[in-house]
N, C-alpha and C positions, 0 to 999 in steps of 0.2 A: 504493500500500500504506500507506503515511504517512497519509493522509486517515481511509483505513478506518480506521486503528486510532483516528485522534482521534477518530471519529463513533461508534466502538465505546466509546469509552472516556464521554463527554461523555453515551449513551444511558446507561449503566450509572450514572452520577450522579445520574442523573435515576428510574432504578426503584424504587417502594419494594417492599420482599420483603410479600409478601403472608403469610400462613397466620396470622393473626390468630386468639389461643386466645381463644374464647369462649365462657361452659358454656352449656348446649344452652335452659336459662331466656332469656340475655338476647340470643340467637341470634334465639328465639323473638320476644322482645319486639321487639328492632329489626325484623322484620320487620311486625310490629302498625304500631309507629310509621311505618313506609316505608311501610304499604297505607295508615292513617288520611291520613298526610300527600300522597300523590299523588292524594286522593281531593278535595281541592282544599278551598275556604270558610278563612278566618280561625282561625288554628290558637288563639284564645280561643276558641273556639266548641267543642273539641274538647280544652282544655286537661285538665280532669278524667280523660279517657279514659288522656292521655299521662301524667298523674303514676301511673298504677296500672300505668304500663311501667316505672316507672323499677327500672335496679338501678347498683349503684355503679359501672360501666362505663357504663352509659346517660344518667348523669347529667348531664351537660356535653351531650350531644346534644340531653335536654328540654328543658332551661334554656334553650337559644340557638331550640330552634322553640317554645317560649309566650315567649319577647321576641321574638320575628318578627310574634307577635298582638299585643304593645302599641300599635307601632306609636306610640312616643311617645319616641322617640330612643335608649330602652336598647341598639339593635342598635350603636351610635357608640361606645358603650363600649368601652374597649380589650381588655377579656374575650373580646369577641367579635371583635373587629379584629383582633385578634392571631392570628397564625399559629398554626393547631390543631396537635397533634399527630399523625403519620400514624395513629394509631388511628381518632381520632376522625374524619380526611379520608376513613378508607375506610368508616366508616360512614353518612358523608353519600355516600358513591359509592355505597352499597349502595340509598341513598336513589331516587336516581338510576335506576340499574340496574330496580332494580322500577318506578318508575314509568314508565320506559320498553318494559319487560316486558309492564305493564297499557293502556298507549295506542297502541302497535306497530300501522301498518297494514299489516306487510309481512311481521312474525311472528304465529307461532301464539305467543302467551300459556304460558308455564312455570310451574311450581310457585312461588311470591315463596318458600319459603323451601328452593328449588333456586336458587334465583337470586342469593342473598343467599351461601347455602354456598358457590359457584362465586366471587362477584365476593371475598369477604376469603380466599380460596385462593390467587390468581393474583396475579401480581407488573403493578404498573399505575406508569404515569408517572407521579410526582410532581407533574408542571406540573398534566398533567391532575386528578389529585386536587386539588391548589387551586384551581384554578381553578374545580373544579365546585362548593366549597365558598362562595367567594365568590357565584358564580350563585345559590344559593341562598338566598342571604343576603340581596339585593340588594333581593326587592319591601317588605322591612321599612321600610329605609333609604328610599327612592323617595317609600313613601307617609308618612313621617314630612316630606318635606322639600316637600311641598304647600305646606305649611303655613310650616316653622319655618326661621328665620335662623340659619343656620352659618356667618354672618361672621365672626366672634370664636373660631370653631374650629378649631385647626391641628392637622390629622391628622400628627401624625409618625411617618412609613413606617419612618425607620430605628431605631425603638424595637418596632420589633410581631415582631421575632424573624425576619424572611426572613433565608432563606439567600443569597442571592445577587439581580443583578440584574433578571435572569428573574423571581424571584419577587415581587418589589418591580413589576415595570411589570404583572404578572397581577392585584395587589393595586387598581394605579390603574386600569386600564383598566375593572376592573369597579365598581370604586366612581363612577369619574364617570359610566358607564355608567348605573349606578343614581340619580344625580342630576340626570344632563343629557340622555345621549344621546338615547331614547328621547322624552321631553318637547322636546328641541329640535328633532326633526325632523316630531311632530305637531304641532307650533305651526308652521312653515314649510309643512307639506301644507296647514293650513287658513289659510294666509295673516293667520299671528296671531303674526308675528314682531318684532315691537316689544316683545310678553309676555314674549319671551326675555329681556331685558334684564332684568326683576321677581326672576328665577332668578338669573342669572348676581353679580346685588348680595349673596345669599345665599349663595354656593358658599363653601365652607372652604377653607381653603390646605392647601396641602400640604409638609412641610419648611420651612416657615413663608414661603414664597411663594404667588403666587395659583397655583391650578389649572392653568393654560394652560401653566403656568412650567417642568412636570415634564418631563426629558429623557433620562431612565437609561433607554433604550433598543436600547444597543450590548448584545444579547444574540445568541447565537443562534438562529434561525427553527426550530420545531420543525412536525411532523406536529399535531394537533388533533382530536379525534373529538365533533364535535357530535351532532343527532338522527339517529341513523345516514347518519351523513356525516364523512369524516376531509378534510380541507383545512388549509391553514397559518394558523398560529395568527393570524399577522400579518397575512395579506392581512383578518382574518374583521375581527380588532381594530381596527388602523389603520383600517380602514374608518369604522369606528364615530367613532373618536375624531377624526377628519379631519372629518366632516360636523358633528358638536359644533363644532370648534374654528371651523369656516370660517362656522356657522349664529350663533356670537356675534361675533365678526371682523362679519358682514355687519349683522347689528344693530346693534353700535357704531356702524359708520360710517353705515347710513343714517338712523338715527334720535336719536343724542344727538353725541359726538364723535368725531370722525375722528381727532383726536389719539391717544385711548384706544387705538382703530382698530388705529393704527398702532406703539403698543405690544405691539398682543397678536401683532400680525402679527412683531415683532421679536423676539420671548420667547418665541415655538411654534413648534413642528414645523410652523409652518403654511408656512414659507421653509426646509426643509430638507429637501434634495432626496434623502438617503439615504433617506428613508423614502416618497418618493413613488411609488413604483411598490407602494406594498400598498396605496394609497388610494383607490383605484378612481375619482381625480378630479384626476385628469395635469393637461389638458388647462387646467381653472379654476384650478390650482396654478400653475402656470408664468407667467402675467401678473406674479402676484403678485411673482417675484424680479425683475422690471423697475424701473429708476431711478422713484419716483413724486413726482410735483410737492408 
């Protein structure tokens, strides 16, 4: 009974009350903005459209999707790093919502702005809200860091307004996400892992250490609802962040220092075995806490 009530309690922290009043104009409009924007292409290419949605609630929404089009580091901005407010999360969920509305291959397709009505009515996870807020955010960041040096940039997590720890590791997970995961695991498919290391020189620190360094991870494990799929949040993340952490770990050591190597192996979750069972790579983790010459 004791359990229930903390998981009762610990769920209700985590709801935000939904029924968001919005006059029936920028109701409207956010729905324009959610069909333009899941309709895909470079939101410059579509910026004009979005300034003639704007109303003084939508405004903070435009703004952050034509800096997604820059594509020239404004998304790094602390404006946009910074924890939104639930208004503004549930209108990027709304974002969401319809585009998955509009590409459903298992639904019949609904009214977007029955869809939009229903999702700021109903009370939704807060984690979830950020976190899908981040996801969004992320191909900005991604495609700016082709290019540009974030060595000299210290992201400072505990200035951007999270509440708590949970929201602070949803904030890293998807930012490194957006910097390294994805790039470091298509440079390993095509056996173009030495390139990792060109990235990894450029990553920003985080709390004013390197990236790999981050450990605020004593949260607890929640449910997760990706493209119609709910799974834990952890197994989906840690995943991610494990194949990153283990894909620079392996470039360091096979191709510049082992020393370095043997650093990052010392300073990451890459030797901490609370988190090895969401990383879906037991088995190549475990050598790793062995005495090493």
């Amino acid at each position: 009974m004791k359990s229930f009530l903390i998981l009762l309690v610990l769920f209700a922290a985590n709801v935000c009350e939904g029924q968001i009043d919005l006059d029936s104009k920028s109701i409207g409009n956010l729905v324009s903005i959610a069909d333009l924007h899941s309709k895909g292409g470079n939101p410059s290419e579509y910026a004009a459209s979005l300034d003639q949605l704007r109303t003084p609630r939508l405004n903070k929404l435009v703004d952050t999707i034509v800096a997604l089009g820059k594509r020239d580091g404004t998304m790094l901005d602390s404006k946009f790093l910074q924890r939104p407010g639930d208004d503004e999360l549930y209108f990027w969920y709304v974002i969401r919502e319809i585009h998955y509305n509009r590409v459903s291959e298992t639904r019949k397709p609904r009214p977007n702005l029955e869809v939009a009505q229903e999702t700021i009515a109903k009370e939704i996870d807060s984690r979830w809200l950020l976190d899908n807020y981040y996801y969004r955010i992320r191909s900005g960041i991604a495609s700016y860091f082709n290019e540009a040096d974030l060595s000299k940039l210290d992201i400072k997590i505990d200035e951007l307004g999270f509440r708590d720890k949970t929201e602070r590791a949803i904030f890293y997970f998807n930012i490194v996400e957006a910097l390294a995961g994805g790039r470091f695991m298509a440079l390993m498919i095509s056996g173009n892992e030495k390139k990792i290391l060109t990235f990894t020189d450029r990553m920003p620190s985080f709390n004013g250490k390197p990236y790999y360094m981050f450990d605020e991870f004593d949260y607890p494990d929640f449910e997760w609802i990706g493209y119609e799929k709910v799974e834990s949040y952890n197994q989906r993340h840690f995943e991610r962040l494990y194949m990153t952490l283990y894909a620079h770990f392996e470039a360091e050591s096979d191709f510049r220092d082992k020393r370095k190597a043997e650093e990052i192996l010392r300073n990451s979750i890459l030797t901490n075995r609370d988190y090895f069972k969401f990383s879906g790579m037991q088995k190549r983790l475990e050598p790793l806490l062995k005495p090493r010459p």
